[in-house]
N, C-alpha and C positions, 0 to 999 in steps of 0.2 A: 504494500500500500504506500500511497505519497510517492511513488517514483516511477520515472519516465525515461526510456532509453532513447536517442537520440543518435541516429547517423547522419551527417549535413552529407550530403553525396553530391558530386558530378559526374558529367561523362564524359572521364577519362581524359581530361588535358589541364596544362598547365595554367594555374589562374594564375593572371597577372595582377591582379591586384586586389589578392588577396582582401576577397569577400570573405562577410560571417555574419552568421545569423545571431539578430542582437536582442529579440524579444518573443518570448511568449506568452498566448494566454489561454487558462490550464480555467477549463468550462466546468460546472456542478460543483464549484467547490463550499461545501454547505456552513465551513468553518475561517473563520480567518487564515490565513499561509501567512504567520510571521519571520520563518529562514530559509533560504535557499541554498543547497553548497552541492556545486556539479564541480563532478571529477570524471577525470578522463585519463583512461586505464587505470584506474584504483585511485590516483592521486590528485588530490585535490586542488584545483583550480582557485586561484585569488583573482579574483570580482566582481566589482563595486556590485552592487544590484539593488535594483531598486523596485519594493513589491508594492502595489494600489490592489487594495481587495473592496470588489463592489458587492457589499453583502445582497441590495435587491438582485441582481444579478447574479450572483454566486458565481463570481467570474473576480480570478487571478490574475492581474499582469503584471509580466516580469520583465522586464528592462536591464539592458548593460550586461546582456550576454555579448562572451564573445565566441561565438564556435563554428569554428574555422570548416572549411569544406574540404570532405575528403576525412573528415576524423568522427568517430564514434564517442558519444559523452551521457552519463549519468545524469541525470539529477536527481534530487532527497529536495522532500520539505517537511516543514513540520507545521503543524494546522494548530490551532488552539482557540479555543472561545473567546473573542477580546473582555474583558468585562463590561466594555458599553453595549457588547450583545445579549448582554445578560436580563433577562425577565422574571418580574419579581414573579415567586411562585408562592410565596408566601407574604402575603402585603398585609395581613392581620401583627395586631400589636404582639409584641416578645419572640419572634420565631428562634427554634431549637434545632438543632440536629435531628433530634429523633421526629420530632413533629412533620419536617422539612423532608426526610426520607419517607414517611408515611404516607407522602403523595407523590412516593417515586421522585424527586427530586433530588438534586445535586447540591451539596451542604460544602461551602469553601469561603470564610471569611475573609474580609479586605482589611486587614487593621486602618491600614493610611486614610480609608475613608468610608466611613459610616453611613452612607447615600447608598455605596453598593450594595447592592440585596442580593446577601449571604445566600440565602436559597433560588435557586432558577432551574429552568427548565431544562430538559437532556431531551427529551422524548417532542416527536409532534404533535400536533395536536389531536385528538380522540377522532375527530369527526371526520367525513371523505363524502365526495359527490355518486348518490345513484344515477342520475341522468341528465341531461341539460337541454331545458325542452327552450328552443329558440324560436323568436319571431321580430317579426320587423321593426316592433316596437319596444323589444325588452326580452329576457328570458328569466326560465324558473328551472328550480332542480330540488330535491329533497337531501336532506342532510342525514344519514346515517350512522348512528355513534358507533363504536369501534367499542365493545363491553373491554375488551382484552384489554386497554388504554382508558379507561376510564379512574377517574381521579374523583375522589368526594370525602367533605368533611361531617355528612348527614344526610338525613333522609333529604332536607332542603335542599342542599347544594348539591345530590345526586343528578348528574347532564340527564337533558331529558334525549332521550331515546331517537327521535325522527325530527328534525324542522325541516322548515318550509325556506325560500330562499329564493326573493324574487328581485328582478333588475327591470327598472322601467323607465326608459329614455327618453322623462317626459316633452324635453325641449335642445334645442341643438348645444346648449349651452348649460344643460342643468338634465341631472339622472338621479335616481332612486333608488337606493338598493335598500331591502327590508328579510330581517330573520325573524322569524318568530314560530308558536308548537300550535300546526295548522290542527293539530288532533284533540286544540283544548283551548278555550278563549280565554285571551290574557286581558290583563290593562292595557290599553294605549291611549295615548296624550289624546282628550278632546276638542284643543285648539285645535279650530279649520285652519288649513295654508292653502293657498290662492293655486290651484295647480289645475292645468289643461283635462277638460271632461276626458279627454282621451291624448295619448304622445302624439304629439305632433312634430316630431323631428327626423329626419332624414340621413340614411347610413353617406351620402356623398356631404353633409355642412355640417355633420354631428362633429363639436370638438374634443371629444374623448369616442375610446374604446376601452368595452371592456372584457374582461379574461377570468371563466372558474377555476381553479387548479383543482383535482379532483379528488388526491392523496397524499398528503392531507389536504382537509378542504382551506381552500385561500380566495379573496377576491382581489385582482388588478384592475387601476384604472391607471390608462395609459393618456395623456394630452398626444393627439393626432401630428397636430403640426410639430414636436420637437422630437418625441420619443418617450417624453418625461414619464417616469412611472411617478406619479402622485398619488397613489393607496395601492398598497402591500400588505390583505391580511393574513398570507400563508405562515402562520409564525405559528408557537407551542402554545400560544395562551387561550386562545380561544375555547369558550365554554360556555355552556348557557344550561339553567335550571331554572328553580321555582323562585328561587330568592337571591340568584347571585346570578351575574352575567357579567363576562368579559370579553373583550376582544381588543387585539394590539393591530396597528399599523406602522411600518415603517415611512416615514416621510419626504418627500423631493429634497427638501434641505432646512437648516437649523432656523429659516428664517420664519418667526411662527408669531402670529398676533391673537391676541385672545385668550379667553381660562385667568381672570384671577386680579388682582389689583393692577393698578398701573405700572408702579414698579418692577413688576415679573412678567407684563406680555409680550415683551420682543424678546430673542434668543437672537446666538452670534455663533459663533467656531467655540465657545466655551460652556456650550451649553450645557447644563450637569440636572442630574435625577432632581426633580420638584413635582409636588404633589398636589394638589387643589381639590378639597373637596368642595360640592354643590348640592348644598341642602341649607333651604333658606331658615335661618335662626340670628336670635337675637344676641349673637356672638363678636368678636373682635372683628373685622374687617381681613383680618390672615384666613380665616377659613372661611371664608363664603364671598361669592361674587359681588352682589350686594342684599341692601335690608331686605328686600321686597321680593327677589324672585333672580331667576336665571336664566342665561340662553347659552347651551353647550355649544356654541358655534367658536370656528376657527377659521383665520386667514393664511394664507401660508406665501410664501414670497419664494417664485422656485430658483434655480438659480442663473437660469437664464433671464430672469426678472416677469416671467409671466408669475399671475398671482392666479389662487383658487379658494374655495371656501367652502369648509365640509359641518354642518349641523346633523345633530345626534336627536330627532325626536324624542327625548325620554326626559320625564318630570320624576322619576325614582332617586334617592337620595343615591349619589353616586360621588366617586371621585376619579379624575385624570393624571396619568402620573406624565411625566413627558422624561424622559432620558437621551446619552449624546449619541445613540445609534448613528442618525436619531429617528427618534422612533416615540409612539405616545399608545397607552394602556387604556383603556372603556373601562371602570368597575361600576356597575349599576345594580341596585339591590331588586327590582324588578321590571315588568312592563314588557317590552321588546327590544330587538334592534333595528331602528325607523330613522337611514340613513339618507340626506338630501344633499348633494354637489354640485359648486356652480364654477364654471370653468372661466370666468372674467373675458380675458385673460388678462385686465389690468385691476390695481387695486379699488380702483373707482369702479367699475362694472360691476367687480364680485359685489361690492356694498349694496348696488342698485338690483343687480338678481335675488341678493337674501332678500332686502326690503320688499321688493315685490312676491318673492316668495310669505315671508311670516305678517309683510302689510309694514306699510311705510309708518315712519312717526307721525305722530300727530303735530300739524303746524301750529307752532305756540302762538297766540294773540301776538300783536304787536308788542301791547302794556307789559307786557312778559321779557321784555327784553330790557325795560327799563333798572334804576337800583332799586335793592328792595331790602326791605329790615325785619328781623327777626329774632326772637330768642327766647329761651324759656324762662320763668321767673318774675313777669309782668305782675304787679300786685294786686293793682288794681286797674280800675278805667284814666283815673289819672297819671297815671303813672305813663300811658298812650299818649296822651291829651298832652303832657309835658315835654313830650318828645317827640311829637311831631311840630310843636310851634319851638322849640329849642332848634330840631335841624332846620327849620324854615329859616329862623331869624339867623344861624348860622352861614345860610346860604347853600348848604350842599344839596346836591342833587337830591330826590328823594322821588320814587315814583310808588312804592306800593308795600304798605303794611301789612304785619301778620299778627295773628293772633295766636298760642298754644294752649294750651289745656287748661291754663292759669282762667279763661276766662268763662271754664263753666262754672258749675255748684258740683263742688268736688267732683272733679273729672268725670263728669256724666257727661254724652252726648244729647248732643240738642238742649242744650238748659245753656242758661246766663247766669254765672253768679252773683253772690248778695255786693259784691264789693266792682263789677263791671254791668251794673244796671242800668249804665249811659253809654252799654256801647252800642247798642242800637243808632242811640242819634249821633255818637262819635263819629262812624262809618258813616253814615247821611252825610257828615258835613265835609271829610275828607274826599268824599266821593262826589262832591260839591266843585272842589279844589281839583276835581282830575286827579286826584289817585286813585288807587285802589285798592282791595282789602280781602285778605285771605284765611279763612278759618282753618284747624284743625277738626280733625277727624278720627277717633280711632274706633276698631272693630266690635273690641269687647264690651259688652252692656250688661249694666249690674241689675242681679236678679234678687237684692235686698233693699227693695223700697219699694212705702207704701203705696206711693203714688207716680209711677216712674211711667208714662204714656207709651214711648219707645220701645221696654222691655215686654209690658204685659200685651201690647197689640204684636210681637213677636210670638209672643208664646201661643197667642189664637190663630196669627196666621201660618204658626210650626218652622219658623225660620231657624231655628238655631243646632248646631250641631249633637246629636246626642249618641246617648253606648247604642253598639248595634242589636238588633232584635228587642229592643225594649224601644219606650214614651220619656227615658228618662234623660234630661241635655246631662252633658257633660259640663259640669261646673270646674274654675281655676280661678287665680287671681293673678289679675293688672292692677290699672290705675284706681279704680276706684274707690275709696277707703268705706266701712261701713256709717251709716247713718248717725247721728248723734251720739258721736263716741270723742274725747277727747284723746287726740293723739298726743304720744309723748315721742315727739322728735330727737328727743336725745338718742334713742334707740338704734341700731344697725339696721340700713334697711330691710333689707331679708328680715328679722326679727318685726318693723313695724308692718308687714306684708301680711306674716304670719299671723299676727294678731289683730291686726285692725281691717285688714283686706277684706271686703266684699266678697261674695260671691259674682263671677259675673259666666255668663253663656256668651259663645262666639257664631256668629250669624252663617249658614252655607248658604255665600254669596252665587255656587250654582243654581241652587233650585230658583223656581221660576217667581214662587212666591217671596221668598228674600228680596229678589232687585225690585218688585212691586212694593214692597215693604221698605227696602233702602230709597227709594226713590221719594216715597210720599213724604218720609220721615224728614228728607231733605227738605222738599216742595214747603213741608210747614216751619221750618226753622226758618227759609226763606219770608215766607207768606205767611205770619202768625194767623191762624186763623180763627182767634179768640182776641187778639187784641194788638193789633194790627203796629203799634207804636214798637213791639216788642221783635218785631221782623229782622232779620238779621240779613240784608241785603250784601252780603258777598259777594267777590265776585269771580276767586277760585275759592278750589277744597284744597287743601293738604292733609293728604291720607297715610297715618302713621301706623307702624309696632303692627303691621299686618305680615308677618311673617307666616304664620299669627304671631305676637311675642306672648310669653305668659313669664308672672314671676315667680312660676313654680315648676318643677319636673312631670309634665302632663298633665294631671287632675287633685281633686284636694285629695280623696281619698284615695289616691294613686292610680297607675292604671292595671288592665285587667285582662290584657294579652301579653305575656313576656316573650313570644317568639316576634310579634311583629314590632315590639318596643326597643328590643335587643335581638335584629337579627343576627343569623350567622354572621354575615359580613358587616361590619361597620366602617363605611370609610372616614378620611381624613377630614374629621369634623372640627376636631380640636378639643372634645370633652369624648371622644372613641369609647372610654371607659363605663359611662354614663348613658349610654347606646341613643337612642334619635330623640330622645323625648326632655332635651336639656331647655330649658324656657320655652317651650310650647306645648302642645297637647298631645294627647294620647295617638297613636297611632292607629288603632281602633276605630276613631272616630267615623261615624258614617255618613257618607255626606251622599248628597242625589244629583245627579245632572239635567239640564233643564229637560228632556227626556225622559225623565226619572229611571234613569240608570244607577241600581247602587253604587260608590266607589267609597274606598276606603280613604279617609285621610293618611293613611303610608304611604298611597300611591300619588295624591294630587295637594299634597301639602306646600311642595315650591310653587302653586297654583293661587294658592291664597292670594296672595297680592293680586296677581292679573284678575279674579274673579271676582274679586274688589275693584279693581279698577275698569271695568268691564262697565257695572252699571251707573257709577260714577258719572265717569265722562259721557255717557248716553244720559244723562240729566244735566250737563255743564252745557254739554253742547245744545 
């Protein structure tokens, strides 16, 4: 093995100027080729050489032979896994030797650095193509596992058996590929994307092609005009079960935008193992994209300078690891794989295919562009009052005020507190002056008051999230503190939450009666409809802590599924220990789609936000 015999031949005359063959390139080689050392008759040859290993390709080349015509030569190599081909095989918190062999993996510590993952993969991956049914507008094939190569850490994450495995070319510029267990209905994401009743694109203008590999199973997508392979998923990681799914790609090149705060979304020639989980919580800003929700999409910058952009349909709490292959990992705790590609080829088009794929942003008012003020801690109405005729007289710009939470009766929605009684006419008179004026909003409504209109007209119209198969909401605490209780602020907050907190329910802004319910609740905050002085004429929302956030670990009296609270897999959340239920609710939670499709709050939790904002802006607007 590793070695190649070699006769440079002629026919039989003198070369005069001494030709030699100075390069080859050694095809299938499925491992890195870090030495070369050609000898010729036994003894070993001094040179230079210089090896380029293209792991997509699996193609060796070797430069700075010199071997002369007319003579017979060996070569030796030696092949080794680089470690940036290495894939974690064990990406759960503590991995062990013994754990790491237990999934047939290969156990070899980096001391110099702590990013490599000890454990990776040797084997490929479980799965291989039955058949590849083509057509003009896409193809399909089923996925059959390989039991013999099968890897599981439970009944959950035992690979399911058969998928499905479909490519659809909806546009010359934009293709679909989607896995999922055709012999058992999953989750999948309910956001509509803007996508042709039927492919309309054409095998002569379509700017990709694409490629099944069938043993193991892999998808290639090629760009037409260069050659560029930009998705490679024939690699070892790939799996898919009830409660864990993964899949790895290797990448056109390190130049990669998107997954994670600002600081971390461009990569260069140093690019090294980083990890991003995405599952929206009311945590640091290092693990989650932002407050409100997520978009797994990526831009990629190849290195001939065309650019492409690949989104991952899945709202499952999941996390991306990216490595200097380079190469990037899927780990998703359920749903499917509901792949969408758009081939730009510039970075400006790719932005204009996603927007037209997921729907353009919403164009902000003009007044939105102007300066604007804000902050929590407002005391009173005065305290507004004193600050908007301070900046006037000061002369600074000032286009448009906000209000926080300070200005209800103890953080209740829709109410005025006792100490901003004048903001009603405040807002009147600034809105007089050409500015304007924006309220807060948050999700949770407290179910400990006698007379709360909001919450008890929820409960009749069944709006709020509750345990599944029961009538009963699921209660947590937020902002609102209980009714006629003197707080002692001295307290830790966590301590004054615990004791003084409210009960409150969190609204499933899906169902159909929620946005009917969010929407009126608006209308009359706007339009008091009891005493018209008290109208609170805004003229945006600022919609907070809908992660959902809660200031407790799911529910008061905890929750009541420990497999879907703490699955098998947890990714890089930043509290991993604490499994998905750290400041929000229960993962239990059962919520209904305007369809009245069950689904579980595990599956559409990063949803929250959008489903708040959904009927929101259909009432701004």
């Amino acid at each position: 093995q590793n070695v190649i015999q070699v006769t440079a031949i002629h026919s039989n005359y003198t070369d005069p100027n001494n030709l030699k063959f100075e390069e080859i390139k050694i095809l299938g080689a499925l491992q890195e080729i870090t030495a070369v050392t050609v000898f010729q008759n036994n003894v070993v040859e001094n040179s230079l050489l210089n090896i380029t290993y293209y792991p997509s390709e699996k193609v060796a080349h070797i430069t700075g032979l010199q071997l002369e015509l007319g003579k017979s030569y060996t070569l030796k190599w030696t092949q080794q896994l680089s470690v940036n081909e290495r894939f974690n095989c064990y990406p759960s918190p503590d991995p062990t030797q013994q754990k790491c062999e237990q999934l047939g993996c290969v156990w070899e510590q980096v001391t110099s650095n702590s990013d490599i993952p000890p454990c990776y993969y040797r084997a490929d991956n479980a799965y291989s193509v039955d058949k590849v049914e083509y057509t003009s507008s896409g193809l399909a094939a089923n996925l059959i596992l390989n039991n013999a190569k099968t890897r599981a850490n439970g009944n959950f994450t035992t690979p399911i058996s058969t998928l499905r495995l479909e490519v659809k070319y909806h546009l010359n510029h934009m293709l679909q590929f989607k896995i999922y267990d055709y012999q058992n209905a999953r989750y999948e994401v309910p956001v509509p994307l803007n996508l042709p009743s039927s492919p309309t694109s054409t095998d002569k203008e379509r700017l990709y092609e694409v490629s099944v590999q069938k043993k193991p199973f892999g998808i290639q997508v090629r760009r037409k005009s260069t050659r560029t392979l930009i998705w490679d998923s024939q690699l070892p990681t790939f799996t898919f079960s009830d409660m864990f799914i993964q899949i790895s790609t290797r990448l056109a090149s390190q130049y990669i935008y998107g997954f994670g705060e600002t600081e971390h979304t461009m990569f260069r020639r140093n690019m090294s193992w980083h990890t991003w989980g995405m599952f929206t919580r009311d945590q640091p800003p290092t693990y989650k994209l932002n407050s409100y929700g997520y978009q797994p999409f990526y831009m990629a910058l190849e290195e001939d300078g065309n650019a492409h952009g690949v989104l991952l349909l899945n709202s499952n709490a999941m996390d991306v690891t990216f490595q200097p292959t380079p190469a990037l990992t899927y780990r998703t705790t359920g749903g499917i794989l509901d792949f969408y590609m758009v081939l730009g080829p510039t970075p400006e088009l790719v932005v204009q295919e996603y927007t037209a794929l997921i729907g353009r942003p919403v164009m902000p008012p003009y007044w939105s562009l102007g300066f604007q003020l804000c902050r929590y801690g407002y005391r009173s109405d005065l305290d507004i009052i004193q600050l908007v005729e301070g900046m006037k007289a000061a002369g600074i710009p000032y286009d448009v005020q906000y209000a926080d939470i300070d200005h209800m009766e103890r953080q209740l929605d829709f109410t005025i507190g006792t100490r901003f009684t004048g903001l009603p006419a405040l807002i009147n008179r600034i809105k007089e002056q050409g500015m304007r004026f924006i309220i807060i909003l948050d999700p949770a409504i407290s179910a400990n008051e006698t007379n709360y209109p909001t919450y008890s007209r929820g409960v009749q119209d069944d709006v709020f999230i509750k345990w599944p198969n029961t009538n009963d909401i699921i209660y947590s605490k937020v902002w609102p503190f209980l009714p006629n209780v003197q707080v002692n602020e001295s307290l830790p907050e966590q301590t004054q939450t615990q004791i003084y907190g409210a009960h409150v329910a969190f609204p499933d802004f899906f169902r159909n009666s929620t946005v009917q319910w969010w929407k009126r609740e608006i209308l009359e905050f706007y339009n008091n409809p009891t005493d018209a002085t008290r109208s609170i004429k805004f003229d945006g929302l600022w919609i907070d802590m809908n992660e959902p956030a809660a200031f407790l670990n799911g529910a008061i009296d905890g929750c009541r599924n420990d497999l879907l609270n703490m699955p098998p897999y947890i990714p890089y959340l930043g509290s991993r220990s604490d499994g998905l239920t750290v400041k929000t609710l229960c993962m239990e939670g059962q919520q209904y789609l305007p369809d009245g499709t069950p689904v579980r709050h595990y599956d559409v939790h990063s949803l929250y936000g959008w489903s708040q904002t959904k009927p929101t802006l259909e009432y701004v607007k």
